[in-house]
BALODREN-910529 format. One record per atom (N, C-alpha, C): x, y, z. Coordinates in steps of 0.05 Angstrom, whole numbers, plus 32768, in hexadecimal, padded with zeros to 4 digits. Layout:
BEGIN
XYZ...
***
This chain:
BEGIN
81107C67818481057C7E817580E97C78816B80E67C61816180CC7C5B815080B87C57816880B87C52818580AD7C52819F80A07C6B81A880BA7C7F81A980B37C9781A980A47CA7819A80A27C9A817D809E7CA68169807B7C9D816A80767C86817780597C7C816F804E7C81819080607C8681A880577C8E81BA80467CB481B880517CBE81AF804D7CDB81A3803C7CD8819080317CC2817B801C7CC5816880027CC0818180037CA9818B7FEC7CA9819F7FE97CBB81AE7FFD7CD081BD7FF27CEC81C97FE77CFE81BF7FFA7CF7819E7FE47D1281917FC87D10818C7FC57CEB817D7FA97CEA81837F937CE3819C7FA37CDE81B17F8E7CE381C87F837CFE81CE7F997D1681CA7F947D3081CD7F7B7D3A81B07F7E7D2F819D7F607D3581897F527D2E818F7F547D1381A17F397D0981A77F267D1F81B97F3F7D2181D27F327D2781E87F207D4E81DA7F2D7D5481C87F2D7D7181C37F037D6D81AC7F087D4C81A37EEB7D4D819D7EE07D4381AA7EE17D3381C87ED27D2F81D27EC17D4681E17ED47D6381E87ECC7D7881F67EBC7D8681E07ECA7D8981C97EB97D9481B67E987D9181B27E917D7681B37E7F7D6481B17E6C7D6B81D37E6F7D6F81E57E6E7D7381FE7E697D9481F87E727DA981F87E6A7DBE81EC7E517DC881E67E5D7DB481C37E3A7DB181BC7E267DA981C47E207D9A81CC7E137D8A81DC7E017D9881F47E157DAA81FF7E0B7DBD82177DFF7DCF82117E067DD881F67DF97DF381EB7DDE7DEE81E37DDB7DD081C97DC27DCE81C67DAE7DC681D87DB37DBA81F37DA47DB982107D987DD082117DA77DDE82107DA67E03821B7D8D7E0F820C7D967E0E81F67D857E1B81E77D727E0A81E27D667DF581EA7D517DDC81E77D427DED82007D4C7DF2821A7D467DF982387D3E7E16822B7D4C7E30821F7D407E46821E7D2C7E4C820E7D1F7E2D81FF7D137E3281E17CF47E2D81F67CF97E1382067CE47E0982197CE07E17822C7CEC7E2682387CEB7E4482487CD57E5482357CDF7E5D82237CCD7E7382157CB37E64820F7CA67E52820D7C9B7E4582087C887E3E821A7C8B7E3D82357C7E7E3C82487C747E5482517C887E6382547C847E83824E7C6A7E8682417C6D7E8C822A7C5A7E8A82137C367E7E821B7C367E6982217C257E57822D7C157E62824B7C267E67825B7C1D7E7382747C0F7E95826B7C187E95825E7C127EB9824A7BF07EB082467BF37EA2822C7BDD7E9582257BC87E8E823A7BCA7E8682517BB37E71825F7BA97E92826B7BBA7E9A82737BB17EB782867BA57EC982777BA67ECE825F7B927EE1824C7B7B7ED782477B757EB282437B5A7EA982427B527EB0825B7B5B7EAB82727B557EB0828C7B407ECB828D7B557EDB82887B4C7EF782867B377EFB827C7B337EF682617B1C7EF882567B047EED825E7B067ED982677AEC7EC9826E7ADB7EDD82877AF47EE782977AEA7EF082AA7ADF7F0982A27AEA7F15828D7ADA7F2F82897AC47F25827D7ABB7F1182707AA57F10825C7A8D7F0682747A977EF6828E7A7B7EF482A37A767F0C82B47A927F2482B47A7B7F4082C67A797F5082B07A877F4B82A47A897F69828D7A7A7F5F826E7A617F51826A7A597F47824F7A587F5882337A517F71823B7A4A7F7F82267A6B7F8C82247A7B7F9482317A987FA2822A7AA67F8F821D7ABC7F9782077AC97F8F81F17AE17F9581FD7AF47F88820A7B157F8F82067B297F7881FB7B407F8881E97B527F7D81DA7B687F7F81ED7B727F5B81F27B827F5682027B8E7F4B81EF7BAB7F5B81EB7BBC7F4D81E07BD57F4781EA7BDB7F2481DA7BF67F1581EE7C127F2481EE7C1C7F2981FC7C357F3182007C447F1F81FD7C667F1E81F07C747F1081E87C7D7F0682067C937EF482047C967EDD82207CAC7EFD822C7CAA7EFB82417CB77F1282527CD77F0C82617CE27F1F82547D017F1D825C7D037F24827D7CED7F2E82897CF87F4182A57D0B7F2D82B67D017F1582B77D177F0082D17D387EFC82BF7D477EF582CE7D647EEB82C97D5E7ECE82BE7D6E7ED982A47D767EC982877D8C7EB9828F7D887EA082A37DA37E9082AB7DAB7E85828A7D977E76827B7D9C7E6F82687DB67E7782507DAD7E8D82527DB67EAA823E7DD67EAC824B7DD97EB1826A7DEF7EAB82727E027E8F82747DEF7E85826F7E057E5E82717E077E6082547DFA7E6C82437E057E6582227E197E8482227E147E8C822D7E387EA182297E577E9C82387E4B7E8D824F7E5C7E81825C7E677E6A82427E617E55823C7E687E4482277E747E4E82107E687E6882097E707E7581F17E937E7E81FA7E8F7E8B82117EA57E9382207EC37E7E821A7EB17E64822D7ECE7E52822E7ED37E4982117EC67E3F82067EC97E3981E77EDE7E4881D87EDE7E5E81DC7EF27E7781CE7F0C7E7981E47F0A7E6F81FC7F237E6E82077F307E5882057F1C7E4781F77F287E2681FA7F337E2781E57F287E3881C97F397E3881B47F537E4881B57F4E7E5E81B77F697E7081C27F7E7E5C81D27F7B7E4E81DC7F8E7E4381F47F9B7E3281D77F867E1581CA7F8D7E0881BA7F9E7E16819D7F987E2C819E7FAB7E3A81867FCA7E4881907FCB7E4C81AF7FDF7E4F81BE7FF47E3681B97FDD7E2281C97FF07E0C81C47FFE7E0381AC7FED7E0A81907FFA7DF88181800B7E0D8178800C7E288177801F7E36817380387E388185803B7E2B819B804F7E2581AC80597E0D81A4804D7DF8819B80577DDB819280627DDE817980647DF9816480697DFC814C80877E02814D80857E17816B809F7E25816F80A77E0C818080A67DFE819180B97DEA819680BE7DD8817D80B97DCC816A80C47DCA815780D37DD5814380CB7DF3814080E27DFE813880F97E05814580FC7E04815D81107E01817781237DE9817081117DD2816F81267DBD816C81357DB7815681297DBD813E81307DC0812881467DD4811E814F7DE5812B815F7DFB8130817F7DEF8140816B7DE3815981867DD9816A81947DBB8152817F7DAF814D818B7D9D813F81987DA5812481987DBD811B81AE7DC6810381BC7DCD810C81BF7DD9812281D67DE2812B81EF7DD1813A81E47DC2814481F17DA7814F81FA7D9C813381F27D95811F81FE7D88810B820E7D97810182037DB580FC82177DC580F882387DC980FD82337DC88116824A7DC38128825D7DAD812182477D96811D825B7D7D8117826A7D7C80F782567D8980EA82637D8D80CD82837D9E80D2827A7DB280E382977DC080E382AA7DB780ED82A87D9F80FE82BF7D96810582CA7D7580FF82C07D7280EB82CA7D5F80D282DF7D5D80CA82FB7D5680CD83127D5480BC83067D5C80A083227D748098831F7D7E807883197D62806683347D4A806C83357D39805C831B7D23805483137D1F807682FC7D10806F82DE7D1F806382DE7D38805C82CC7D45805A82CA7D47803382EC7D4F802C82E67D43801C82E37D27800582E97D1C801E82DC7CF4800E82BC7CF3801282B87CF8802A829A7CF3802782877D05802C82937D20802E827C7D39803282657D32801F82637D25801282487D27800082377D10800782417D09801D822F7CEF802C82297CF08047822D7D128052821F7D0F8067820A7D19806581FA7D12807881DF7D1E807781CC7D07809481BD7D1C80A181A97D1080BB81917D1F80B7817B7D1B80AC81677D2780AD81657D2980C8814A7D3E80C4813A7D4480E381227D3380E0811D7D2380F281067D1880EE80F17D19810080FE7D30811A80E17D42812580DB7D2F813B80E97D1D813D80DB7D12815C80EC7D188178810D7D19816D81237D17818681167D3A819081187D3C81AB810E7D5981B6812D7D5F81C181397D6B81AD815C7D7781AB81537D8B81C4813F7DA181CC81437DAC81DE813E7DA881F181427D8F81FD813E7D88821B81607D83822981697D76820D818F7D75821381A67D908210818E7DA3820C81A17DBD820581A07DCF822181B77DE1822481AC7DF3823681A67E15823381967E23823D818D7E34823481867E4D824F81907E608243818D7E79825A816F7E87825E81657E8E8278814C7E9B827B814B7EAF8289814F7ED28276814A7EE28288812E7EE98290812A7EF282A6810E7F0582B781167F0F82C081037F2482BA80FE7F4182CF80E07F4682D280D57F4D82F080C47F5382EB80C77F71830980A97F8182FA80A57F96830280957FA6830F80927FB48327807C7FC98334807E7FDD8331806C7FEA8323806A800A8321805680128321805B8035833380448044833780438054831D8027805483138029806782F58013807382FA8005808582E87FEC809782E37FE3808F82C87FCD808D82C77FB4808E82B27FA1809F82BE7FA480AC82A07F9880CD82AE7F9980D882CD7F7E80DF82CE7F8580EC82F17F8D80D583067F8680B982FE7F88809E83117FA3809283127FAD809183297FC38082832D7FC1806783327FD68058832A7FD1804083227FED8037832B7FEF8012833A80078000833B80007FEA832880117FEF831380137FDB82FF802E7FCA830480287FB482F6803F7F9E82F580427F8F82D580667F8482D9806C7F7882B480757F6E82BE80727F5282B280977F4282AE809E7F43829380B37F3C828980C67F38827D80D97F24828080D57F11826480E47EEF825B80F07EF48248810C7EF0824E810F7EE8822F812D7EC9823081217EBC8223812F7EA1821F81427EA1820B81627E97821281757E9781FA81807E7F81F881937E7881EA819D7E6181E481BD7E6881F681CB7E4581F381E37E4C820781EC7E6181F381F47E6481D882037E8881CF81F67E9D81D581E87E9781E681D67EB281E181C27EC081D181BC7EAC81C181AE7EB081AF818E7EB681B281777EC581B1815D7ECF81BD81507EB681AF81407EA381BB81347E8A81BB810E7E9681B781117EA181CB80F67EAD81D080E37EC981EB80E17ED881DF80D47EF081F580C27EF4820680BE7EF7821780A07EFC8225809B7F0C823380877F27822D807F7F3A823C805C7F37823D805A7F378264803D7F35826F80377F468281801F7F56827D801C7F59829A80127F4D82B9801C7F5E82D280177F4C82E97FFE7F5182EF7FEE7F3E82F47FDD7F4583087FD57F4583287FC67F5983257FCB7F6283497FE07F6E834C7FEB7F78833D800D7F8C833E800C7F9783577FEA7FA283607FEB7FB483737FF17FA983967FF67F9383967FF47F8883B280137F7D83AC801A7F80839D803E7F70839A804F7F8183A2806B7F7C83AC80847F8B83AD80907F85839880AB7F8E839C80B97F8B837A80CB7F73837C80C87F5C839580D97F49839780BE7F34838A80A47F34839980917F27838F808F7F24837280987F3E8360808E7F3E834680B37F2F833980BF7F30834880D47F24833B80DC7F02833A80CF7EFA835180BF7EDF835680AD7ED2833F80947EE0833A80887EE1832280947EE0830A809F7EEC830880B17EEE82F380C57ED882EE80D17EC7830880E17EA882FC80CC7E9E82FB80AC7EA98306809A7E8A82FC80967E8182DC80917E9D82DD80867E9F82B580A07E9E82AE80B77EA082AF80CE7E98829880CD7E7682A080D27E6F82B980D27E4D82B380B57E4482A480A37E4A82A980887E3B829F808F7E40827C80A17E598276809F7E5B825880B37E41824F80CA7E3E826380DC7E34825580D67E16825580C07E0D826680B57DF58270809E7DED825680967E07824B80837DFD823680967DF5821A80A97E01821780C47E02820580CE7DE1820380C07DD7821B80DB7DB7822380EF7DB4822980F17DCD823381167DD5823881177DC8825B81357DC0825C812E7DB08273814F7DBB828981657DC6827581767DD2827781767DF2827D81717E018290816B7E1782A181897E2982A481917E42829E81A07E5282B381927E6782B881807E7482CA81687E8882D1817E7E9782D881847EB482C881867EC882CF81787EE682DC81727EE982F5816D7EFB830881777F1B830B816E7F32831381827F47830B81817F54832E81677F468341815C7F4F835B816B7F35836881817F42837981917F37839481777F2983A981697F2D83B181567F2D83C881447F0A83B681437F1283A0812D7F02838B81407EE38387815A7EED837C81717ED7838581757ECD839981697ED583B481777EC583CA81637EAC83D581407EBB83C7812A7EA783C881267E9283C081367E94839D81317E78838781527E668398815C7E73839781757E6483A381727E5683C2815F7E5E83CB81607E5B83EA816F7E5E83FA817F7E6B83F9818D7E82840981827E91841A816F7E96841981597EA5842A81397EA78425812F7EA18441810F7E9A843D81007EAF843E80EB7EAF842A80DD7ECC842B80CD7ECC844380BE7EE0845480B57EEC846680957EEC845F80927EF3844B80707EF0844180627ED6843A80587ED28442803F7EBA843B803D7EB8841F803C7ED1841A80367ECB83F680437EC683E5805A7ED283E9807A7ED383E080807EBA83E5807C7EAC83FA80857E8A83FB807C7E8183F380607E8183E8804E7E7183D780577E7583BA806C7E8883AE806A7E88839C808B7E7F8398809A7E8483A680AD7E7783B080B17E5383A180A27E5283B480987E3283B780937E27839180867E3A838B80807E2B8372809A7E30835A80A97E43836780BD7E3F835580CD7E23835B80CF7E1E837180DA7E08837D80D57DEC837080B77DEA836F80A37DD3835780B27DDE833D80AC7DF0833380B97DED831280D37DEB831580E87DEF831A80FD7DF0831D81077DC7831B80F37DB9832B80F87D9C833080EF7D94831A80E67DA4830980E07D9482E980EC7D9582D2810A7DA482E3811B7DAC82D081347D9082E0813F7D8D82C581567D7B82C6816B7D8B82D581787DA882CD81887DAF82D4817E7DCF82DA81807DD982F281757DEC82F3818D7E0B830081957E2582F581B17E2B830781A37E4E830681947E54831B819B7E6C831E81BA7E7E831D81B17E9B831181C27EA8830F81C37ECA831581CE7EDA832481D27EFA832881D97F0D831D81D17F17830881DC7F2282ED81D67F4282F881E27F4D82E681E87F7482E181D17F7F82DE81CA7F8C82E581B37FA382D281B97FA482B781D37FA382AF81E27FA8829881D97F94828081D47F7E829181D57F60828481B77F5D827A81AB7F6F828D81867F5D828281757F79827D818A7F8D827081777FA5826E815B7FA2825181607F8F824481547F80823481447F748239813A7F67825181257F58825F81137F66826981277F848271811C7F9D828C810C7FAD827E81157FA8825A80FE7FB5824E80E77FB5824680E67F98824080CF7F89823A80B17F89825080C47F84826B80B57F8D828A80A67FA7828380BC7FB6827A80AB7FD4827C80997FD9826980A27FC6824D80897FCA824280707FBE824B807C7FA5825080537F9B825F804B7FB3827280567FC0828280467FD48290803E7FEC8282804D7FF082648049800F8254802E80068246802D7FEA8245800F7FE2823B7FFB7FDB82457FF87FE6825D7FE47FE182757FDC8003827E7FF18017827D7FEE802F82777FE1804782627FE6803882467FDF804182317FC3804082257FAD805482197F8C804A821A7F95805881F97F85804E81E47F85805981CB7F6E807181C97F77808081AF7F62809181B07F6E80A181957F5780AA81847F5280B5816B7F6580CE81657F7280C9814C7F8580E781497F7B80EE812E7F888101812C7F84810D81157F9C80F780FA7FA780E781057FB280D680F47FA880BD80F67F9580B581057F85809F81087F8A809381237F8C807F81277F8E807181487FAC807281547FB1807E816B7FC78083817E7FB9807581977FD2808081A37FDB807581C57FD5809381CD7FCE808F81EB7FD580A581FE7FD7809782167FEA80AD82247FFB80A48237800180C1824C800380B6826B7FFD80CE8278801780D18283802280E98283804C80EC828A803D80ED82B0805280E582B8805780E382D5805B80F982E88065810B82D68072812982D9805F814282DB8053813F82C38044815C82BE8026815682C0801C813382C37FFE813182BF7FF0813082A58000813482977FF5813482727FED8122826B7FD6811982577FD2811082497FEA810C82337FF58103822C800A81028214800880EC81F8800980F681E2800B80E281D3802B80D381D0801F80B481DB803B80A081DD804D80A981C6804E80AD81B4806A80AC81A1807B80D381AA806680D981B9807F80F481C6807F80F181E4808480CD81EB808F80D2820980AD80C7820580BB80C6821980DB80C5821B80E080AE822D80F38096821E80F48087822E81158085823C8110808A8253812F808D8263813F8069825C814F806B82548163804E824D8173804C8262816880318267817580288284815A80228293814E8030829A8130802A82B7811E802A82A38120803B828381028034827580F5803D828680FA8059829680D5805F829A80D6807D828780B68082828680AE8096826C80A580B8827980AF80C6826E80A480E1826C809A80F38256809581038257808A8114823C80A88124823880A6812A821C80BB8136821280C38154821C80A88164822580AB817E822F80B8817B824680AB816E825580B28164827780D4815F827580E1814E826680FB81408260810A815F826081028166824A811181828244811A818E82568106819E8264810681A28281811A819D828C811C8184829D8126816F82A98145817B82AB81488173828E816F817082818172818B827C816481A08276816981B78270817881C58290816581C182AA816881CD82BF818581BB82CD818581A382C7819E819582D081BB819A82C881B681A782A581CF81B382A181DE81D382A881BD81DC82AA81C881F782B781D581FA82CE81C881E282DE81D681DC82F881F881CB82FC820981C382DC821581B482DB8217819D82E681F8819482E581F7817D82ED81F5816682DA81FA814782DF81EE814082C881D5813282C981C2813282B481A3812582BB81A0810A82BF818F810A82D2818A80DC82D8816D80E682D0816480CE82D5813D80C182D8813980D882ED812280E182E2811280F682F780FF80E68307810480C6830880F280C2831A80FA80BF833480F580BA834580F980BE8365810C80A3836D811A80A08377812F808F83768141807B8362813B808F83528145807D8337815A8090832A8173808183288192808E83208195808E830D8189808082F58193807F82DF8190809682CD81A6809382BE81B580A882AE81AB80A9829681AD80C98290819580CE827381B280D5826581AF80BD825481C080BF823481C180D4822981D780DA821F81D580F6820781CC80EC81EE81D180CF81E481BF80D181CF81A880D681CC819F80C581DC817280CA81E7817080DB81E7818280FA81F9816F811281F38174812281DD8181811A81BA8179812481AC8164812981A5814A811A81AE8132811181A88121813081AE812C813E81C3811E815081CA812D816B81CE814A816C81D08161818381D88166818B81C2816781AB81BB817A81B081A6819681A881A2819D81A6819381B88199819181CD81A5819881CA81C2819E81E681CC81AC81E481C681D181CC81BC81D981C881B481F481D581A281F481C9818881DF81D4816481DE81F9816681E081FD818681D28220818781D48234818781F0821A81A281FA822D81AA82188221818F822D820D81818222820E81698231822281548231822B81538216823C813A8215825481448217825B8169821F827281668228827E815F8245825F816F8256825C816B827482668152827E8257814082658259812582778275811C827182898122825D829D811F825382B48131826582AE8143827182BE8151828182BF8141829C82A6813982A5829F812B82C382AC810E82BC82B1810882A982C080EA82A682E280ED82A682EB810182A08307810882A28310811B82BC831E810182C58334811482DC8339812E82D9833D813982E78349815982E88361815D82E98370815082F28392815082E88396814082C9837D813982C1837C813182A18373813E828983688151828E8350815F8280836F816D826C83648174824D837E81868243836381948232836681A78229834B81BA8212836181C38201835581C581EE836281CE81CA837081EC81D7838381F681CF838C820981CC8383822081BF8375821581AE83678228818F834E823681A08348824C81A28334825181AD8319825881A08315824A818C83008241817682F78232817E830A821C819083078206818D82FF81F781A5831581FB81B6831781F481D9830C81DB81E8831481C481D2830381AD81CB831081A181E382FE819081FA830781848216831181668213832D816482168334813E820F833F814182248349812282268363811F824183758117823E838A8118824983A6811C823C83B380F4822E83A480EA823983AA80C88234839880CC8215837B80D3820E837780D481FC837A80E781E1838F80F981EA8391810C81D383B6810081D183C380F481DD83D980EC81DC83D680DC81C683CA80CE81C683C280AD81B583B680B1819883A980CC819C839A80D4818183B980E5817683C580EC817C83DA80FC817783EF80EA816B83FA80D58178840D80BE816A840680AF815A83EC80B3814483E880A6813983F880B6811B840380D38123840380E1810D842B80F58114842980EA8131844680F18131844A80DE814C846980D08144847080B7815E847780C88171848D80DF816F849980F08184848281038193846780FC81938458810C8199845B810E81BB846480FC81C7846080FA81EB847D810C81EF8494811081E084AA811681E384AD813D81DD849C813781CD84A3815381BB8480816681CC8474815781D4845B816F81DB8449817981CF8449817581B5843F817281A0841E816B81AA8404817681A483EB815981A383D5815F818C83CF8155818483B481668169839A815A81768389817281718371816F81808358815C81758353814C81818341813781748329814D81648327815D81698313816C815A8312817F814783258191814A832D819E81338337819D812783508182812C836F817A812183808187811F838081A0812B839B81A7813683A781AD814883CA81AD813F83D881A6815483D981C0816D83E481B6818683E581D0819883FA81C181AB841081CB81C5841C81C981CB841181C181E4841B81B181F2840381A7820F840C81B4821C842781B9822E843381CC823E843481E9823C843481EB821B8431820F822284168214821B8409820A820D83E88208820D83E3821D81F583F3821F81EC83EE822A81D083F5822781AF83EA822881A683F3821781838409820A818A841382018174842081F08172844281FB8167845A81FD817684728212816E848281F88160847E81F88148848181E2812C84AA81DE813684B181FB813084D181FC812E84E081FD814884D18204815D84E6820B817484CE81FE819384E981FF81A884E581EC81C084CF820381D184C381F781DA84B2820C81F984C3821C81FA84DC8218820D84EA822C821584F4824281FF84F7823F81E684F2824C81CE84DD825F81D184CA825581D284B0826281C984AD827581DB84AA826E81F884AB8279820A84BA8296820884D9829281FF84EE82A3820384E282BA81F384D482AE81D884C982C381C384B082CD81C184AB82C281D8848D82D281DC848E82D281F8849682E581FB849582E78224847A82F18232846783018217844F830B822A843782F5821F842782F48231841682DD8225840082E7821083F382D3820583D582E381F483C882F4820D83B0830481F983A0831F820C838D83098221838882F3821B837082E58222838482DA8242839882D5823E83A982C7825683B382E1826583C082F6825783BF8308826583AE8315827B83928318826D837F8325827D8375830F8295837B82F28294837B82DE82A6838D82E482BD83A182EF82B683C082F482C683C2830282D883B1831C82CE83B6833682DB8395833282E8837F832882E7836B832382F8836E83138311838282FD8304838C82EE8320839682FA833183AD830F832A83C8831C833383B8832D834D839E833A833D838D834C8344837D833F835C8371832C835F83608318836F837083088380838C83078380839D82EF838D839B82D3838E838A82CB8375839182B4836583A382AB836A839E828B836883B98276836883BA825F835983CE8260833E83C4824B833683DA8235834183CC8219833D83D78209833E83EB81F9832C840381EF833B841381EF832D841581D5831C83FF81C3832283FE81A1831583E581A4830383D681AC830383BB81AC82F083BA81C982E583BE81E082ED83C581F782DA83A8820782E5839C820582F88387820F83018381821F831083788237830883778254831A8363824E83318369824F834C835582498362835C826A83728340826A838183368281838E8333827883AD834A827F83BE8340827E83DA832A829783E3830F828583E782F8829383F982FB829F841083058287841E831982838434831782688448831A8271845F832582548474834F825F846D835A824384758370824084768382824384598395824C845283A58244844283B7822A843183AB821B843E83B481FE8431839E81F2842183B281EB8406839081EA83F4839481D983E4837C81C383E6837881AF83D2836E81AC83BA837F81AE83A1836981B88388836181A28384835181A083738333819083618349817A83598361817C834F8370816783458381815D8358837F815C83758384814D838783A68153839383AA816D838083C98176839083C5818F83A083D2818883BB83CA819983D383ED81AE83CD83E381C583DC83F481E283D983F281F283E383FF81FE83EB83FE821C84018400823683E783DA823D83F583D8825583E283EB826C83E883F3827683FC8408828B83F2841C828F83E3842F827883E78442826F83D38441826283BC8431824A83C28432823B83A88439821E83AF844C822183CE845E820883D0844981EC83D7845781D783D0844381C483CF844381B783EF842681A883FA8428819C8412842C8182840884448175841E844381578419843F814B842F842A8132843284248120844884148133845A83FD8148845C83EE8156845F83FE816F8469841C81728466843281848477843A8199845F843381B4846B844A81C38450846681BD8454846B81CD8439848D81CA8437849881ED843B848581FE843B848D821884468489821B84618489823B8468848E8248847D8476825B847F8464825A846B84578265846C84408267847B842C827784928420827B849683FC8263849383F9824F84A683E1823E849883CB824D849583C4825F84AA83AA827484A683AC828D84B1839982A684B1839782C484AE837C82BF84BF837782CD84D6837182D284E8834C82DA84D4835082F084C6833F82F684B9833382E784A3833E82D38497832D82CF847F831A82B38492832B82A284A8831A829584BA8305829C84C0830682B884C682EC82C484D182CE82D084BD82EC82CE84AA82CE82DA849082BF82C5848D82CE82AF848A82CF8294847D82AA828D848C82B4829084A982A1828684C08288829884BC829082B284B6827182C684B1825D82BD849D827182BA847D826382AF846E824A8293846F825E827B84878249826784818232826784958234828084AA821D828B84B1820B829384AB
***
């Protein structure tokens, strides 16, 4: 320890040294410089000088009696100021040399607060698993300071997601291929260690396997500046996994060159374990990506509330101010709020439900997100849509109450129901998760408290006006409902054998059911005529 400990005092001070020897070197070059631009002007100056005596003399042997005032002009800027440029050049590195050195020591601050962390926690651990008894004889005598030299995170292991990204975007009328990665480093619980969002450069000559390449470079180089020496690289691109794994050799020159260098950092890790994770898993990494590219997109500019963002939607061409664009969850790419509207408004008229409006991209627009922009009776028939499209059709049951006509499925209104009566699967009984009350599932109306269906039935033989006028429209149209899901279907035409939406097949004349694609009647499979209509129509 005390080896280590005095081996590490001499690095630190060879690294002051070396940091004033450049310092010193710097200076040094500068006052040259300006010694060279001072003697420049100066000669300048001088050559000025000799050529005005010149001048004069010559006018005073043809010209004796004429008087002219020749006066010196200051030393003349017209040639290239190399000077002026090698002292901005210097000025230049100087300010990167410091930036870098304030990087560094702000990364050496956080690797010691890294270790310092793992090492409470490690003791931590050991405290907790102390016999009660011996804990209390000598709990008041343990104790291990930190004393800042052992580097705890080189023996720990630690997760590294990346993602990185290509996208075509617009700034203003100009289209643009930008690129992000996205780091973020955790501990084995999972715990967020540290983040990193950059942009790529040259985005524009990359594919999206190249930029995902890039992307294990900068997470290992982060975790490499960390001292972490224990690796599991989490990946979310199949094609990008088969490269670092070598599973498969890339095809591009460039791609193998970069390839290759994951290959070098990877050998400087002790333990190194690629991994193939979800979209699900690193949508947190995927965002960070997108932000390095939302900040390569974004130019500031003066509001009437003082300094904003603007940002151009993909859609409509707008100029937009960033805090009214919309970010789709899941792909994180952005639109304007008008545009969105749009979007989800035209998808539900169509009973459809809305994804990313961008061009091969599936992901699904949340009903919470579009509170942001939908009135709220839209955000409703949205989240029933999507709530209807998630439940089977031989599952679907709606409130009886016609106030109400609230859409559950019969597994989840069963379950909400026995929490408040046990005989509820027996008796038919269900209360509606929404209005809380009860209704009868089989006869589909309130709830008959004192007597059986067949009761109810017997005492009410004609149905309500609302079922009635259903009855006699069908009766009227030759409707058929089905006898397993309760669903009125309309032969257009074609054949008489018919598959409803809930997957039980039937012969529309009768009713009788087909089993193993065969009826069980006698009835007639098709009508000469509705074949033929059938055939006109899809002409």
């Amino acid at each position: 320890m005390e080896n280590h400990s005095r081996d590490k005092g001499k690095a630190t001070q060879t690294d002051n040294d070396d940091k004033d020897d450049l310092q010193s070197v710097l200076t040094l070059q500068r006052h040259l410089l300006m010694e060279a631009k001072t003697l420049d002007s100066d000669l300048d100056f001088a050559f000025q000088l000799q050529m005005q005596e010149a001048f004069s003399a010559s006018l005073s042997v043809h010209h004796p009696s004429s008087s002219l005032d020749v006066t010196l002009s200051p030393p003349s800027d017209m040639g290239f100021d190399y000077v002026t440029l090698m002292l901005q050049d210097i000025e230049r590195f100087e300010m990167e040399r410091k930036d870098r050195e304030e990087s560094e020591e702000e990364m050496r601050r956080f690797r010691n607060d890294l270790n310092r962390s793992i090492y409470d926690q490690n003791f931590a651990r050991y405290i907790m698993n102390v016999p009660e008894q011996e804990w209390n004889n000598y709990g008041d005598n343990y104790e291990r300071p930190y004393d800042g030299n052992v580097v705890e995170a080189q023996n720990e292991g630690f997760r590294v997601y990346v993602k990185g990204l290509v996208s075509e975007e617009r700034i203003r009328e100009m289209k643009v291929t930008v690129g992000g990665v996205g780091v973020a480093i955790c501990d084995f619980w999972n715990n967020l260690v540290l983040e990193l969002r950059k942009k790529l450069d040259g985005a524009e000559f990359m594919t999206g396997e190249m930029a995902g390449v890039e992307a294990v470079i900068h997470g290992l180089n982060a975790a490499l500046s960390l001292d972490l020496k224990r690796v599991t690289l989490f990946v979310d691109d199949f094609l990008v996994y088969q490269f670092i794994t070598g599973r498969q050799q890339p095809g591009q020159s460039k791609l193998g060159t970069k390839v290759n260098e994951v290959s070098l950092l990877q050998k400087r890790l002790t333990y190194f374990q690629p991994s193939f994770a979800a979209r699900n898993d690193m949508s947190f990494v995927f965002k960070l990506a997108r932000d390095a590219i939302v900040s390569q997109i974004t130019w500031p500019v003066e509001t009437s509330n003082g300094k904003g963002l603007k940002e151009t939607c993909m859609i409509c061409f707008e100029d937009t101010d960033a805090t009214q664009m919309f970010t789709v969850d899941g792909c994180f790419h952005r639109y304007c709020f008008s545009c969105m509207k749009q979007h989800v408004e035209v998808k539900l008229l169509n009973a459809m439900v809305a994804s990313c409006p961008r061009e091969g991209c599936n992901t699904e627009v949340t009903i919470d997100s579009c509170g942001k922009f939908l009135d709220p009776k839209l955000v409703e028939i949205m989240s029933n849509r999507k709530k209807e499209a998630s439940i089977a059709v031989s599952e679907k049951v709606y409130c009886a109450f016609p106030r109400c006509s609230a859409l559950m499925s019969k597994s989840e209104v069963l379950q909400y129901t026995r929490t408040v009566m046990l005989v509820a699967e027996q008796s038919g009984a269900r209360k509606c998760v929404k209005c809380h009350r009860f209704f009868c599932i089989y006869c589909k109306v309130p709830w008959h408290f004192d007597m059986t269906c067949i009761d109810y039935k017997r005492l009410n033989p004609h149905p309500a006006s609302e079922e009635a006028m259903l009855n006699t429209l069908a009766t009227k149209k030759r409707w058929r409902e089905c006898i397993k899901c309760k669903h009125v279907i309309e032969l257009a035409g074609g054949c008489y054998h018919i598959t409803c939406r809930c997957g039980f097949e039937f012969c529309y004349t009768c009713g009788a059911e087909w089993r193993n694609k065969k009826p069980t009647c006698s009835c007639p499979i098709w009508d000469e005529p509705n074949i033929i209509h059938n055939r006109q129509r899809r002409q």
